[in-house]
VEXNU-362830 format. One record per residue (C-alpha): residue in one letter; residue number from 1; z, y negated, x. Coordinates in nm, 2 decimals, decimal comma, padded with zeros to 4 digits. Example, Ala and Ser with C-alpha at 12.3 -4.5 7.8 and 13.67 -1.06 7.14 Angstrom:
BEGIN
+------+------+--------+--------+--------+
! resn ! resi !     c3 !     c2 !     c1 !
+------+------+--------+--------+--------+
!    A !    1 !  00,78 !  00,45 !  01,23 !
!    S !    2 !  00,71 !  00,11 !  01,37 !
+------+------+--------+--------+--------+
// end
This chain:
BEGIN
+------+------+--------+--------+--------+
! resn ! resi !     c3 !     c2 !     c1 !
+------+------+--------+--------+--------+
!    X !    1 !  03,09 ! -03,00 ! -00,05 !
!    X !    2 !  02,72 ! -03,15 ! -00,14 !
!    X !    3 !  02,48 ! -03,16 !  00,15 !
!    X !    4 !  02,53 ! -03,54 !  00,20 !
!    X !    5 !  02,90 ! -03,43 !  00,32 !
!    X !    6 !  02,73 ! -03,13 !  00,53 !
!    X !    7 !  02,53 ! -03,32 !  00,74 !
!    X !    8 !  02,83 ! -03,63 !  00,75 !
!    X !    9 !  03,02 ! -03,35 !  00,90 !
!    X !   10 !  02,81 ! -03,33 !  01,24 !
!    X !   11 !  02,67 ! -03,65 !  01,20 !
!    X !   12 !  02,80 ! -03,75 !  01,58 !
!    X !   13 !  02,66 ! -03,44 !  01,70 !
!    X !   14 !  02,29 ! -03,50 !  01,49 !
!    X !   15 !  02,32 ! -03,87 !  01,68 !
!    X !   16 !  02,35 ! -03,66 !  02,04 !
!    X !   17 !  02,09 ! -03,39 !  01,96 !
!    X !   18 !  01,86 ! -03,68 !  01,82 !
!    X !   19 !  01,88 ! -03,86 !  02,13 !
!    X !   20 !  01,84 ! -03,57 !  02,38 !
!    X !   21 !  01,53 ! -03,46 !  02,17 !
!    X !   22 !  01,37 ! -03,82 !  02,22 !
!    X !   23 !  01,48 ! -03,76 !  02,59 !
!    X !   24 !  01,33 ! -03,43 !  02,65 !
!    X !   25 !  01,06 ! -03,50 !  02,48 !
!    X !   26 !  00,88 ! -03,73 !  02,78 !
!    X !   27 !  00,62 ! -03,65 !  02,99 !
!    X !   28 !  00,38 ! -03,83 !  03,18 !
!    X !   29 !  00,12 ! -03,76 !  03,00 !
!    X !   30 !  00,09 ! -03,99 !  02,68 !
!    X !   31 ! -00,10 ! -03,79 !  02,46 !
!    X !   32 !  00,22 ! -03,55 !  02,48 !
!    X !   33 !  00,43 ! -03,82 !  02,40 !
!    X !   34 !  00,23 ! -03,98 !  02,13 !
!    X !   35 !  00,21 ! -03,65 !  01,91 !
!    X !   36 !  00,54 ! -03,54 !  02,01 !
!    X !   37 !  00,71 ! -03,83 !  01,88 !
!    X !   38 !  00,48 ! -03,85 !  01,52 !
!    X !   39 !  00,62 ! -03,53 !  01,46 !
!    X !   40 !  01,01 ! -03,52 !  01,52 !
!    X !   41 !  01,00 ! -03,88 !  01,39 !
!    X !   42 !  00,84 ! -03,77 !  01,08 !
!    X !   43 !  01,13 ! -03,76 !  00,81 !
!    X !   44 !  01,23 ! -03,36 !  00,86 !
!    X !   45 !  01,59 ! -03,24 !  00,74 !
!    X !   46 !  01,66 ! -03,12 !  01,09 !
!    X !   47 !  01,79 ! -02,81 !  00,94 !
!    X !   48 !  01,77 ! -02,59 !  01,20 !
!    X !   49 !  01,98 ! -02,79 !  01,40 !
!    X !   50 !  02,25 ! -02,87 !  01,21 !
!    X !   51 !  02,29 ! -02,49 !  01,18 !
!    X !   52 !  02,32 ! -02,45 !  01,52 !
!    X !   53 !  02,58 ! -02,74 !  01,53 !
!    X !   54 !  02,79 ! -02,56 !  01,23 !
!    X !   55 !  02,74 ! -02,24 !  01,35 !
!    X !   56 !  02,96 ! -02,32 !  01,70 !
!    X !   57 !  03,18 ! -02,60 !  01,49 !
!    X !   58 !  03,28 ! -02,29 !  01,28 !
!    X !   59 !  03,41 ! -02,11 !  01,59 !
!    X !   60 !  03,57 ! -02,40 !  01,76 !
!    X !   61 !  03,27 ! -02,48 !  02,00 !
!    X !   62 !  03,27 ! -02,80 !  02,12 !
!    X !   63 !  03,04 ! -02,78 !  02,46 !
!    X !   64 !  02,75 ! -02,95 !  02,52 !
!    X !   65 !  02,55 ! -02,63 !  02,51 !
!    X !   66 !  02,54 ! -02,71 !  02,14 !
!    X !   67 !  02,37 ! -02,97 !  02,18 !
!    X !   68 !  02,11 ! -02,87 !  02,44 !
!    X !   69 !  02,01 ! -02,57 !  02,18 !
!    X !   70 !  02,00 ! -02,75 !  01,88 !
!    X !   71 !  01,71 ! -02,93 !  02,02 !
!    X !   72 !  01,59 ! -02,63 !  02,14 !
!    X !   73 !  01,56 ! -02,49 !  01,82 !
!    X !   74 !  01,40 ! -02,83 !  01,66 !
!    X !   75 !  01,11 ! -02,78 !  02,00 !
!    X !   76 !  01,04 ! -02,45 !  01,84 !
!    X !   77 !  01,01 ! -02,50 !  01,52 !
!    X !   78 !  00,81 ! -02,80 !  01,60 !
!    X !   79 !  00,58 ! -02,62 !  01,79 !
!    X !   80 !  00,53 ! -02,36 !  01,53 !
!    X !   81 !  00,43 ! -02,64 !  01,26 !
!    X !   82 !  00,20 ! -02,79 !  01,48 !
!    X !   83 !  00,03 ! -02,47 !  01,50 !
!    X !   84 !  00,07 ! -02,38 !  01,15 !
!    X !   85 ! -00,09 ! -02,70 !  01,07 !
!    X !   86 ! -00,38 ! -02,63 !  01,26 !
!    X !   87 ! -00,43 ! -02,24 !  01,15 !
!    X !   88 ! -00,38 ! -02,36 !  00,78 !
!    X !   89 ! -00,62 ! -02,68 !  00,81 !
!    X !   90 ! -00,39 ! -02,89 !  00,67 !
!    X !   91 ! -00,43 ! -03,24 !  00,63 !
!    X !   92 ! -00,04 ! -03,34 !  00,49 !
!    X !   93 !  00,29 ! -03,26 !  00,57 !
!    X !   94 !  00,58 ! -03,44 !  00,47 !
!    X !   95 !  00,39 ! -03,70 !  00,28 !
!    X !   96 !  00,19 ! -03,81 !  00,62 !
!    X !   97 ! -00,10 ! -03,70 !  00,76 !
!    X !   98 ! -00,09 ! -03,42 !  01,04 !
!    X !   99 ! -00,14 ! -03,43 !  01,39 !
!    X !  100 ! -00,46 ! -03,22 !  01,36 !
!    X !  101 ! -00,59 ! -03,45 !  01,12 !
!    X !  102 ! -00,52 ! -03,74 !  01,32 !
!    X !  103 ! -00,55 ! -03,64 !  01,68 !
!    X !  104 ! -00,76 ! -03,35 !  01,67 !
!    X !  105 ! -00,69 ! -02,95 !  01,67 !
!    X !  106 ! -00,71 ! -02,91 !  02,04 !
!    X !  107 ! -00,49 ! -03,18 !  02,10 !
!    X !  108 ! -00,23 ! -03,05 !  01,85 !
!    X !  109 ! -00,23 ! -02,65 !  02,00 !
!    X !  110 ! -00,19 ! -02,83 !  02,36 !
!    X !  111 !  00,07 ! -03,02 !  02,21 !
!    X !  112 !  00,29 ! -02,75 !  02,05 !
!    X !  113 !  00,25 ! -02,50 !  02,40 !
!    X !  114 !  00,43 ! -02,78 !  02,59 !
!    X !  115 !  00,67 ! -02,83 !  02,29 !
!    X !  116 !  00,77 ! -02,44 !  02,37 !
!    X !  117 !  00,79 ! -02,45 !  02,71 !
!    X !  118 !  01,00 ! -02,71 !  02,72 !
!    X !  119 !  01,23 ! -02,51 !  02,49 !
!    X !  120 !  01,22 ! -02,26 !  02,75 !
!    X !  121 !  01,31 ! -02,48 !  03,01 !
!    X !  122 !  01,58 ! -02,62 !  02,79 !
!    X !  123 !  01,72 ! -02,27 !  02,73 !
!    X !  124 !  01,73 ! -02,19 !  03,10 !
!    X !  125 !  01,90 ! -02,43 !  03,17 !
!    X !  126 !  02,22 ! -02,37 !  02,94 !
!    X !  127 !  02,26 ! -02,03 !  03,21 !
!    X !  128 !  02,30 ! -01,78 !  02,92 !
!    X !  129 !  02,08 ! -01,44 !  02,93 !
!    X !  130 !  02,20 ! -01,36 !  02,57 !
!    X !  131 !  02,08 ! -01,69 !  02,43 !
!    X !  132 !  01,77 ! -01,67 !  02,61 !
!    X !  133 !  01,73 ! -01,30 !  02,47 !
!    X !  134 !  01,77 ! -01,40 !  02,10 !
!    X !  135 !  01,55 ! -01,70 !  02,16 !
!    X !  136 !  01,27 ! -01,50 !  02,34 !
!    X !  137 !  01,29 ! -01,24 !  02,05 !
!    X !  138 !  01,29 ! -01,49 !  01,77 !
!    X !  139 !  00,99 ! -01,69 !  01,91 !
!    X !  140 !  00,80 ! -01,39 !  01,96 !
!    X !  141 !  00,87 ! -01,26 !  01,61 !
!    X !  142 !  00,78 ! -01,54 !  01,48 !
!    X !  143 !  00,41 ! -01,55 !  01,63 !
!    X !  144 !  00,40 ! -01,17 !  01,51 !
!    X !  145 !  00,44 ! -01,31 !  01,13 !
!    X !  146 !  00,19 ! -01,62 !  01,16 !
!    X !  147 ! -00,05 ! -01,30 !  01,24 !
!    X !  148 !  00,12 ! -01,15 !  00,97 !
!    X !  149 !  00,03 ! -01,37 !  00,78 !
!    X !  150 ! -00,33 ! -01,45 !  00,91 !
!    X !  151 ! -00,44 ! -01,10 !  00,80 !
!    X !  152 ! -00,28 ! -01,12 !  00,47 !
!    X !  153 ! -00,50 ! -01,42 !  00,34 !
!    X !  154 ! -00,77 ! -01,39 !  00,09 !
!    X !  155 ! -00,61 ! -01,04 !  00,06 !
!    X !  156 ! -00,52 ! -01,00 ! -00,32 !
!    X !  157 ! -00,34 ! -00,63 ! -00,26 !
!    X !  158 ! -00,04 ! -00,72 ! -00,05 !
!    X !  159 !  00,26 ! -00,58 ! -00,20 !
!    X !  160 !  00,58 ! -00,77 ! -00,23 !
!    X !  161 !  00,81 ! -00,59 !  00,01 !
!    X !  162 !  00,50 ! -00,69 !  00,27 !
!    X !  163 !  00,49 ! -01,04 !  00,18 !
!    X !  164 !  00,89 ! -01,04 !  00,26 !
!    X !  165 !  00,87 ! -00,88 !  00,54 !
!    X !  166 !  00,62 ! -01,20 !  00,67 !
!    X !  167 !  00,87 ! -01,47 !  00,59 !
!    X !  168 !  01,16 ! -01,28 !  00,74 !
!    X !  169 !  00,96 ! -01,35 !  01,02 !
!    X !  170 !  00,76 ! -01,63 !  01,02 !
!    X !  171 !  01,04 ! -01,84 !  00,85 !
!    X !  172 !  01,38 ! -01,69 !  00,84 !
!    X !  173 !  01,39 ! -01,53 !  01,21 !
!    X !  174 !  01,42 ! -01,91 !  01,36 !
!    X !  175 !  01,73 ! -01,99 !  01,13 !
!    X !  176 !  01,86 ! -01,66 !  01,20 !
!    X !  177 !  01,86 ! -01,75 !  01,57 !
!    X !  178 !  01,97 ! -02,11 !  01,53 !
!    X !  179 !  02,31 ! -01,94 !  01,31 !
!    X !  180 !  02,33 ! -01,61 !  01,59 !
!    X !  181 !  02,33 ! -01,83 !  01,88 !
!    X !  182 !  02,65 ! -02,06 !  01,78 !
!    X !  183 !  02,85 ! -01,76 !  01,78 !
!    X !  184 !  02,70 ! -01,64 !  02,10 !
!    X !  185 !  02,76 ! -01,97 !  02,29 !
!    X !  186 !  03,17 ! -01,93 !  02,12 !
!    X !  187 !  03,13 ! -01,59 !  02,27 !
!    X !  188 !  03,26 ! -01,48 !  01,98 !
!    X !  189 !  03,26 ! -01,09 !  01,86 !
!    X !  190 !  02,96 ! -00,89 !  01,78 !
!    X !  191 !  03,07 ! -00,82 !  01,42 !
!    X !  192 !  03,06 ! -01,23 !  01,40 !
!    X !  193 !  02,74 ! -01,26 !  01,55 !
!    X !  194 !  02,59 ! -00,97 !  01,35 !
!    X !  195 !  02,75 ! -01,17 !  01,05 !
!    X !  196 !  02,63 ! -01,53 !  01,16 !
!    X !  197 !  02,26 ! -01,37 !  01,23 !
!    X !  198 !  02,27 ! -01,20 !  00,89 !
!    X !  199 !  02,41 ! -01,50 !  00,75 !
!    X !  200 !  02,07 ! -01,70 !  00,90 !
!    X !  201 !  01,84 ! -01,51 !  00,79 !
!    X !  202 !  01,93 ! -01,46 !  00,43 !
!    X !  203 !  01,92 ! -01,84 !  00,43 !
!    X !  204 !  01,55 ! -01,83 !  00,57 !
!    X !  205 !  01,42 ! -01,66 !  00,33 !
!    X !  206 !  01,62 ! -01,85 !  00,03 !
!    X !  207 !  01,45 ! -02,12 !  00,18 !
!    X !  208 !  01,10 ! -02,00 !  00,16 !
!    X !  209 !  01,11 ! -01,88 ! -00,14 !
!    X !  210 !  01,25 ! -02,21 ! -00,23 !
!    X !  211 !  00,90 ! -02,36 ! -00,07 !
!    X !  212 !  00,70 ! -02,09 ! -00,31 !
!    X !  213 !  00,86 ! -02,24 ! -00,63 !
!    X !  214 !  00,79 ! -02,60 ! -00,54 !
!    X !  215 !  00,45 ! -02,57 ! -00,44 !
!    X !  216 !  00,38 ! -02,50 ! -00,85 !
!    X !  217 !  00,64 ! -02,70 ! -00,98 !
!    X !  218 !  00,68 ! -03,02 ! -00,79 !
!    X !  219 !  00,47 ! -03,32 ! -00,69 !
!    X !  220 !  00,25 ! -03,39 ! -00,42 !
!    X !  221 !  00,52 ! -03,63 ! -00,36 !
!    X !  222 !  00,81 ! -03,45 ! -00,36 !
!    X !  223 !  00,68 ! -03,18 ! -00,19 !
!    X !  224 !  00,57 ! -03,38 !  00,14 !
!    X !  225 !  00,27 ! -03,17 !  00,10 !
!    X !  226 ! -00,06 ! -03,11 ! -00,13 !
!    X !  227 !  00,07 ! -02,90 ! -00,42 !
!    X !  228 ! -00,12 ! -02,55 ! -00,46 !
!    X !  229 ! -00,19 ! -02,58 ! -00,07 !
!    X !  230 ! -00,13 ! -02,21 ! -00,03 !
!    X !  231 ! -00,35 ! -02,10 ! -00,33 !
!    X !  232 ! -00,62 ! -02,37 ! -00,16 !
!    X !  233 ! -00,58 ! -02,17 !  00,08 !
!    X !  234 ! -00,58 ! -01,81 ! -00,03 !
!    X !  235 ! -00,21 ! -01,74 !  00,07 !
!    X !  236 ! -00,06 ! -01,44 ! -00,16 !
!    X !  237 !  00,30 ! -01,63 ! -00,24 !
!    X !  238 !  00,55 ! -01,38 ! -00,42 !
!    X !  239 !  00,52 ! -01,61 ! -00,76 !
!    X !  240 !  00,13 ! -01,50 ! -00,72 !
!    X !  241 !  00,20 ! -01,18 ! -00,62 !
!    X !  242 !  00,43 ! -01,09 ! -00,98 !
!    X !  243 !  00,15 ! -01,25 ! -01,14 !
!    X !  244 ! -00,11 ! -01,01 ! -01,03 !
!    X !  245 !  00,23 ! -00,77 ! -01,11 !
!    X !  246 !  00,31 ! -00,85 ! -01,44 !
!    X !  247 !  00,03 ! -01,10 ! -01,62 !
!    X !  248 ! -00,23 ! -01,02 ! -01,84 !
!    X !  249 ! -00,56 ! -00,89 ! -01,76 !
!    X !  250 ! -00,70 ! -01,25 ! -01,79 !
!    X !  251 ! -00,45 ! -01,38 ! -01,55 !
!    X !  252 ! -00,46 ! -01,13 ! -01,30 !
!    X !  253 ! -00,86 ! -01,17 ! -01,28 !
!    X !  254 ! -00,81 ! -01,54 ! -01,24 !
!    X !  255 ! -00,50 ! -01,53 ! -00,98 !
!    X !  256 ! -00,73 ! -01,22 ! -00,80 !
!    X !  257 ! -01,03 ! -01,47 ! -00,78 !
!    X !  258 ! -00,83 ! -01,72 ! -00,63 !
!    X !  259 ! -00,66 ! -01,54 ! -00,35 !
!    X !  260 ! -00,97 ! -01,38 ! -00,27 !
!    X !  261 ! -01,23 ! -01,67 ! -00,30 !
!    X !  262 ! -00,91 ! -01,97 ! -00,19 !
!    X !  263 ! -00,96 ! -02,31 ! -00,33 !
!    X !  264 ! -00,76 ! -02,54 ! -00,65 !
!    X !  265 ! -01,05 ! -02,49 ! -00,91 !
!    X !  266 ! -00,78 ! -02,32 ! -01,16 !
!    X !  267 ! -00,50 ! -02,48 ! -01,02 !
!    X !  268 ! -00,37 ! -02,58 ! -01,39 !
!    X !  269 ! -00,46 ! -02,23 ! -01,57 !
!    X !  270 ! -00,25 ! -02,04 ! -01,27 !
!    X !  271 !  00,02 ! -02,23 ! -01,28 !
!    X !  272 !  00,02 ! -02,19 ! -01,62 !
!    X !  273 ! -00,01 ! -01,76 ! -01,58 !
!    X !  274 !  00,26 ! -01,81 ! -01,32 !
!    X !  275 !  00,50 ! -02,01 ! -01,60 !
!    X !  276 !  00,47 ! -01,78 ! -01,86 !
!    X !  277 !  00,51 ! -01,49 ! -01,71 !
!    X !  278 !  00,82 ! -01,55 ! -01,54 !
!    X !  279 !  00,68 ! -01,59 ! -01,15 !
!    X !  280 !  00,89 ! -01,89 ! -01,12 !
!    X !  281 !  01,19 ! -01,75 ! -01,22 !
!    X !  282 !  01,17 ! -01,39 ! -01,06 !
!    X !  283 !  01,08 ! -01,59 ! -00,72 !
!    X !  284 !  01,43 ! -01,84 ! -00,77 !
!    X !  285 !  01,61 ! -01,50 ! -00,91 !
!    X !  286 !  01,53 ! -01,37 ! -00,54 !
!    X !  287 !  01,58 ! -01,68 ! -00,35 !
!    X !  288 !  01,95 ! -01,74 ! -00,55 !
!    X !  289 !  02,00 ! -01,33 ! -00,41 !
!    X !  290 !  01,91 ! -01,43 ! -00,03 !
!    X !  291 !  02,15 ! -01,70 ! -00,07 !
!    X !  292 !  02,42 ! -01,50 ! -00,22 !
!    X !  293 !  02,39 ! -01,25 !  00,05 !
!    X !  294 !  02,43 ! -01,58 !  00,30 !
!    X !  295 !  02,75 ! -01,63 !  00,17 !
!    X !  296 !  02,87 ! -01,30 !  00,18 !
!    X !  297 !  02,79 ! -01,26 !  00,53 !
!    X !  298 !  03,01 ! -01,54 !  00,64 !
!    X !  299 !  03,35 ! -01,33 !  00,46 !
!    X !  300 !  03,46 ! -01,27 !  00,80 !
!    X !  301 !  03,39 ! -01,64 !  00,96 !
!    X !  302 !  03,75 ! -01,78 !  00,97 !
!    X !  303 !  03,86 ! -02,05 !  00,69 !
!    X !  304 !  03,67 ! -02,41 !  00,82 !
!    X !  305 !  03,54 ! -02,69 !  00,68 !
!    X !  306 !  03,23 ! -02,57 !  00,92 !
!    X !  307 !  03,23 ! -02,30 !  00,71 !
!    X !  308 !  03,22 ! -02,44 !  00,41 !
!    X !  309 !  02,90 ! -02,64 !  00,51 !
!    X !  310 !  02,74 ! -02,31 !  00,57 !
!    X !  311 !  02,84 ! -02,16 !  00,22 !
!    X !  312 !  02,70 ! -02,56 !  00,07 !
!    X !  313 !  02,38 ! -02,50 !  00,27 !
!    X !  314 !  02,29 ! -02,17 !  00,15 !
!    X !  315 !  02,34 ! -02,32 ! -00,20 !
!    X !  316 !  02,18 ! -02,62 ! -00,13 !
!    X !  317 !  01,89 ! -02,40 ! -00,01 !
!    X !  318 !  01,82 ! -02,30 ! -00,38 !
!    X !  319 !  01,93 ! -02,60 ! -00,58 !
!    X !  320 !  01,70 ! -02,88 ! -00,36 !
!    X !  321 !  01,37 ! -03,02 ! -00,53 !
!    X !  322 !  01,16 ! -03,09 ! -00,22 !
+------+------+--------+--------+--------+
// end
């Protein structure tokens, strides 16, 4: 199954969640409708979603529950770039310019607050204490990693197993919820759940590590983004991180510089030190082994083609170009 026949499979259900996003977007105030709409209109995968959607279709779920946290999930993830965007300065995503850059930083913090409290009203509003304990937990994790994160720029010593420990939560807690809660909402058991939440998060971090690969080997275009962005801005990526690792004394001075000092100055001779030492392969040798251990969390899912979406997901995850 290719992911063309993954997303055909919920394709109804992406319709419904589209429109209840556009719905529960509104508010009174235009601003919030204005920036809210340029973002969720802005040519996303709506990945997140669609594993909720999968996630219950594997377990029979067909309530409108789905629904209602599927666009949850998109409200929190959208909030979180809207933030990100601003913390990160960034002036591109997905091949348009940002909210910050067009409507301002304070407009776009203000922005992504209401986007999460309307998640929480959202998630209220489905009446389960579970869902909203996995949801509390994943948004608050996922703040924790953005700090994370924060203190790890510029910073030239952070080990591997600390830069994992960042995107399992910054990136991969959200898709671990978004997979947990399907089951939860099936009320299925906890081994399933465990195995549904495992399954999420080994995707997650696939994915990112996907996102570290691209941003030295793909186009601006492509990408959606500015290629070397994190390096601009002083972000220790695991391909960076083997570098400093495994390269020669030359390269590790240059990729040391760059962290610590940020900017694209180098951009071709790193990217040349992270080619030939391997970075780009050691970092989609550990992406492929997140997404392996994806699949082999879903061994006790029951026989679907809901399942088989899942397994094409997590191997999309590695094999996609943008």
């Amino acid at each position: 199954m290719d992911i063309h026949a993954v997303y055909k499979l919920v394709e109804t259900d992406r319709g419904a969640v589209d429109r209840l996003i556009h719905e529960r977007l509104h508010s009174e105030v235009a601003l919030v409708n204005q920036i809210g709409h340029y973002i969720v209109n802005s040519g996303g995968k709506r990945l997140r979603p669609v594993l909720v959607l999968l996630s219950a279709g594997a377990f029979g779920h067909t309530g409108t529950d789905r629904l209602e946290l599927a666009a949850v999930i998109e409200f929190i993830h959208t909030a979180t770039l809207l933030h990100d965007d601003v913390v990160d300065a960034s002036d591109k995503r997905r091949g348009r310019d940002t909210a910050n850059a067009v409507w301002g930083n304070q407009a776009s913090v203000l922005v992504g607050d209401y986007l999460y409290s309307r998640a929480f009203q959202m998630m209220v509003s489905v009446g389960s204490m579970r869902v909203m304990q996995i949801l509390s937990e994943a948004t608050n994790t996922i703040a924790e990693g953005e700090v994370k994160q924060l203190l790890n720029v510029h910073n030239a010593d952070v080990t591997e197993a600390a830069y994992l420990d960042v995107i399992h939560c910054k990136t991969a807690k959200l898709f671990e919820a978004a997979a947990q809660i399907g089951a939860v909402i099936a009320a299925r058991s906890p081994a399933e759940e465990l195995a549904m939440a495992r399954y999420g998060m080994h995707l997650g971090a696939a994915y990112q590590l996907v996102d570290d690969v691209l941003d030295y080997s793909s186009s601006s275009e492509e990408l959606g983004k500015n290629v070397g962005d994190d390096l601009a801005e002083g972000k220790p990526t695991l391909p960076l991180i083997y570098v400093l690792q495994h390269g020669t004394a030359p390269q590790k001075a240059l990729v040391r510089r760059a962290i610590e000092e940020g900017g694209k100055e180098h951009i071709t001779a790193i990217t040349e030190a992270i080619e030939t030492t391997g970075a780009i392969a050691y970092t989609s040798r550990a992406a492929q082994g997140e997404a392996e251990q994806a699949i082999t969390a879903l061994e006790i899912i029951p026989e679907s083609p809901y399942k088989q979406a899942l397994i094409s997901l997590a191997r999309f995850s590695v094999a996609r170009t943008s």
